[in-house]
N, C-alpha and C positions, 0 to 999 in steps of 0.2 A: 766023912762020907765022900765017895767021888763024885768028879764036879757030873760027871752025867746024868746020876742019878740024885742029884740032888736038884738039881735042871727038872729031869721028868715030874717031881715031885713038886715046885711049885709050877710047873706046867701047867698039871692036871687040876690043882687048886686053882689058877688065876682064871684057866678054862670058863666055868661057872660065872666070873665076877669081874667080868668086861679088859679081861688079861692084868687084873691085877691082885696080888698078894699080900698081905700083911705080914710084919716081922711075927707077930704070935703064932697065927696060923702056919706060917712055917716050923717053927719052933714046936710047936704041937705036934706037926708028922715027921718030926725026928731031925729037922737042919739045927746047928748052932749059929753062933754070930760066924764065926770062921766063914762057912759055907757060904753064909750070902755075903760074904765080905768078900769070898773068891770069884762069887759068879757076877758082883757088879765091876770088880776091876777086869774080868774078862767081856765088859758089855753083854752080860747076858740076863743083868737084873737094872733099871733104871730107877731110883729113887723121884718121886713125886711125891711126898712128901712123909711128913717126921713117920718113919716106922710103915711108909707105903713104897712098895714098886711094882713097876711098870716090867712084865716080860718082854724078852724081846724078841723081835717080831712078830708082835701084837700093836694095832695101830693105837694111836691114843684114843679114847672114846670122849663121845662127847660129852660135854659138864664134868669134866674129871675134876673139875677143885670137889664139886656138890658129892662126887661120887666117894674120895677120897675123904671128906669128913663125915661122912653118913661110916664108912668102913670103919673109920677112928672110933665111932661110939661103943662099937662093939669088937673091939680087932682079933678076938680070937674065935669066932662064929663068921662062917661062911656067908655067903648073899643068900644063896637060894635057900639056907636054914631060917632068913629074918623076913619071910613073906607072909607071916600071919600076925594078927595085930596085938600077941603076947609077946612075938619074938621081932618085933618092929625095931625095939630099942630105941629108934628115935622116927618121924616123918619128916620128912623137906617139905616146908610152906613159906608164907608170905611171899615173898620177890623170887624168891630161888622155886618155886610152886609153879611161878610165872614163865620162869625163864623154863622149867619142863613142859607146861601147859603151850608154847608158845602165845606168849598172851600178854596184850599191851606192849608197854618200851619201857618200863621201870628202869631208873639207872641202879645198876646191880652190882657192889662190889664188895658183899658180906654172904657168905654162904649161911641159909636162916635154917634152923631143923627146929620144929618141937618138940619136946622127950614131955611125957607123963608124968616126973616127978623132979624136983628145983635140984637143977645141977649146974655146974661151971665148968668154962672150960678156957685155958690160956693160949689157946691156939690163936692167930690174927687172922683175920677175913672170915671167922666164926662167932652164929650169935644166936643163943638157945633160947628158946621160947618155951616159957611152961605153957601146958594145954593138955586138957582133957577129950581125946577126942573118940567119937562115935566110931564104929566099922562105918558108916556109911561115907561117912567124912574123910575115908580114903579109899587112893586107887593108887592102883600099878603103874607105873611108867617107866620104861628101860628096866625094868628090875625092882627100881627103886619104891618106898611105900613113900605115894604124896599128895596131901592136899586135895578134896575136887576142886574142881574149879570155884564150883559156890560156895563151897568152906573157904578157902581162898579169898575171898573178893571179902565174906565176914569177916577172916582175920586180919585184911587190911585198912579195913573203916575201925574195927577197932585198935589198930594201932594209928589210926589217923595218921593214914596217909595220905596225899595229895590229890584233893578231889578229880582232878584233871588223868591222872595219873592213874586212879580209882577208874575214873570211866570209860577211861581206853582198855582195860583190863576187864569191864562190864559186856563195853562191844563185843569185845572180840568173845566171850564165853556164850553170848547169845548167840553172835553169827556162826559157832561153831559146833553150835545145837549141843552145847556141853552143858546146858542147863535150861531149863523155862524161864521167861522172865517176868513171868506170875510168879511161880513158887519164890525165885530168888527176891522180886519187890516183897515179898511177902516178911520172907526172912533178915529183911535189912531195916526194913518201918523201922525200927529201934535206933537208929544210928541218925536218923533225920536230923535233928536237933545241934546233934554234935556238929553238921554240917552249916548251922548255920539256917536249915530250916525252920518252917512253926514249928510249935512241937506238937502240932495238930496236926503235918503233914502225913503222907501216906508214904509208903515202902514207893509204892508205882511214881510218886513226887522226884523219892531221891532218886531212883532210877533216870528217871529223865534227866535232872540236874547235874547227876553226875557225867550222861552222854554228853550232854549242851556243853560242860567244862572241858570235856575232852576236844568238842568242836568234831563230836563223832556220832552218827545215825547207824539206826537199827533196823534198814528196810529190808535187808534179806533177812533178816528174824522173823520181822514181824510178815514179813509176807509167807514163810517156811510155816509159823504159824496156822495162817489164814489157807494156809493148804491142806495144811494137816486137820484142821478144822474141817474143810469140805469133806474127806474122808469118813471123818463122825457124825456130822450134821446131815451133810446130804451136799451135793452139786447146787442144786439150787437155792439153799439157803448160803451156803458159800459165796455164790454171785451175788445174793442180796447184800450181806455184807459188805462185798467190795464198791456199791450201786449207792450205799449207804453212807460209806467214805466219800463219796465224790460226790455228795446233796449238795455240800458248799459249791459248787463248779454250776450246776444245772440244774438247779430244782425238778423242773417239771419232768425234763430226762430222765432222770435219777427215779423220780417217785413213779415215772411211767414202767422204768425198769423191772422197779420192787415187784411192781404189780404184775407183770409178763412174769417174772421170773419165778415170783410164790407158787404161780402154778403147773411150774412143770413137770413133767409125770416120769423124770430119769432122778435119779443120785448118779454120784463119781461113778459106780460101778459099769451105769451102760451109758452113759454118757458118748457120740461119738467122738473119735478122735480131733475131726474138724474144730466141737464143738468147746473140747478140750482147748485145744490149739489156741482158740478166744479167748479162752479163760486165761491164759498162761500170759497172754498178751495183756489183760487189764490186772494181773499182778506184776506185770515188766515194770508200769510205771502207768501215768494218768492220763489213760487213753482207752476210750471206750470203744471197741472195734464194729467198723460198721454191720453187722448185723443184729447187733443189739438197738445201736442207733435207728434202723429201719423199723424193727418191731416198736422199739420204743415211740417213734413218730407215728405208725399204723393206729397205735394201740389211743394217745393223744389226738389224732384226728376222729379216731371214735368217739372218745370223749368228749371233743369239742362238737364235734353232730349230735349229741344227744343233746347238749346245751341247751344249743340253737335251733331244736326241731321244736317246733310250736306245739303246747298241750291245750288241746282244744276243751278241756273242763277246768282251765286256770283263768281268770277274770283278767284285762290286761292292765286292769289299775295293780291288782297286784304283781305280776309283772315287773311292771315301771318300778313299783316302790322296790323289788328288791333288786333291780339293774341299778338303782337309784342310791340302797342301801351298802352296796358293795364298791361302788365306784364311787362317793363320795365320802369324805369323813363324817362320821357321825356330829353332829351341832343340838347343841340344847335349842326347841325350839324359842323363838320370840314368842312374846302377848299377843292376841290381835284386841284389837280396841272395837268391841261390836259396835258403838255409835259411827263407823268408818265402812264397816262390812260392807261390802257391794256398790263401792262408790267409788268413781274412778280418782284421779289426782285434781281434775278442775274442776269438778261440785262444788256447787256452794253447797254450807250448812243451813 
């Protein structure tokens, strides 16, 4: 075949599959060994690896080791033919999951694929993983079929990997709203133990434990949450929540809060913007913006004037006894000795 058209021919193939070709797939649209044996001494085919090359003038893509042994599992089937999860032939998970997820810092120097049924393979920096897995339990990335990120983070607790390690790979799937971190505590509870937890702990336990290891927080999650929450609940039960968070800070603030806030007659929908504006402010961080603080004081000086307004059909002994009863500790009382009653300290008997 001449070198041109045998050029155009893995062109058009490599087009599809990030400028790269397999020796089968060539073989298949009619090149021999000769052919690609002509076109790489004329730099027009670049081997990366056994039975993989590189066109030229196509840049290297990125994750080309991951890409090139995903291609190995099946080298005579195209990319775009193995996007359905009969024609997968294998998924990229564990570390190599991560390193497409950008996700956590795993040290990564074994490209990891799970194939559906026990297979081997002697290639180095390759390592298969049997697994049965769901459609749901994959997605797309550059092409490739891989991992979500919550299957992900399952198949790394159960290969017991390094909790620290684990929970920088937690963060980052939370903070990039690639998964809930309800469903996912939900789906991990099982691996508690393994960790070194009770085995009474909860999914939401290891969840946190595995952040704490990592020395990593989840505040843009959890506040991305608490937003998405106002959305469904309402505006104002959203601010209660956040009112709710900060009891430990100001009690009386906080409960004066709840109670302003229960009643107000907007959701997110017609909420003003100003009023927005506030809210975004006491999801920044722990800072309750002063017009909350006003209302909340207004709403506690009512309070305390109702206290203190005098009920003129309440007797003031009783009164006393419960000024009496709330500001003092409760005490068992003493005896009184009736032969003493009504008699001061110097009496005689």
């Amino acid at each position: 075949m001449k070198r041109h058209e045998a050029l155009r021919i893995v062109s058009d193939h490599a087009a599809g599959q990030w400028g790269l070709v397999t020796t089968s797939q060539a073989k298949l649209a009619g090149l021999n060994s000769v052919d690609l044996l002509r076109l790489a001494e004329a730099d027009l085919l670049e081997s990366v690896g056994r039975g993989v090359y590189l066109v030229a003038g196509a840049a290297p893509p990125d994750h080309l080791e991951i890409k090139v042994a995903w291609l190995r599992l099946e080298p005579g089937t195209l990319a775009w033919k193995r996007q359905h999860p009969e024609t997968y032939g294998g998924v990229v998970s564990h570390g190599s999951a991560c390193d497409l997820h950008h996700l956590g810092d795993l040290p990564t120097s074994t490209v990891e694929i799970s194939v559906p049924r026990r297979r081997t393979t002697r290639e180095d920096g390759v390592r298969l993983h049997r697994a049965t897995l769901e459609a749901s339990d994959v997605t797309i990335v550059d092409g490739l079929p891989v991992t979500t990120a919550e299957r992900t983070v399952v198949d790394l607790l159960a290969a017991r990997v390094d909790g620290a390690h684990v929970g920088g790979v937690v963060a980052d799937t939370v903070r990039q709203g690639l998964t809930n971190d309800e469903r996912l505590a939900e789906r991990i509870a099982s691996f508690a133990h393994s960790y070194g937890l009770p085995r009474s702990s909860s999914g939401r336990e290891l969840l946190d434990y595995l952040v704490e290891q990592a020395d990593r927080g989840l505040p843009v999650s959890e506040r991305t949450r608490i937003t998405q929450n106002a959305a469904i609940q309402g505006f104002a039960s959203a601010l209660a929540l956040i009112a709710n968070a900060q009891s430990g800070q100001n009690t009386e603030i906080s409960a004066a809060i709840r109670n302003i806030l229960a009643g107000l007659p907007f959701d997110s929908g017609s909420a003003s913007e100003a009023t927005l504006a506030d809210f975004r402010t006491i999801l920044a961080g722990d800072h309750v913006p002063e017009w909350a603080l006003e209302r909340a004081a207004q709403e506690q000086r009512a309070s305390n004037d109702g206290k203190h307004r005098r009920d003129p059909n309440r007797k003031t002994s009783s009164k006393r006894r419960k000024i009496l009863n709330i500001n003092k500790p409760s005490a068992k009382p003493k005896p009184v000795d009736r032969n003493t009653c009504g008699k001061s300290e110097g009496d005689e008997t």
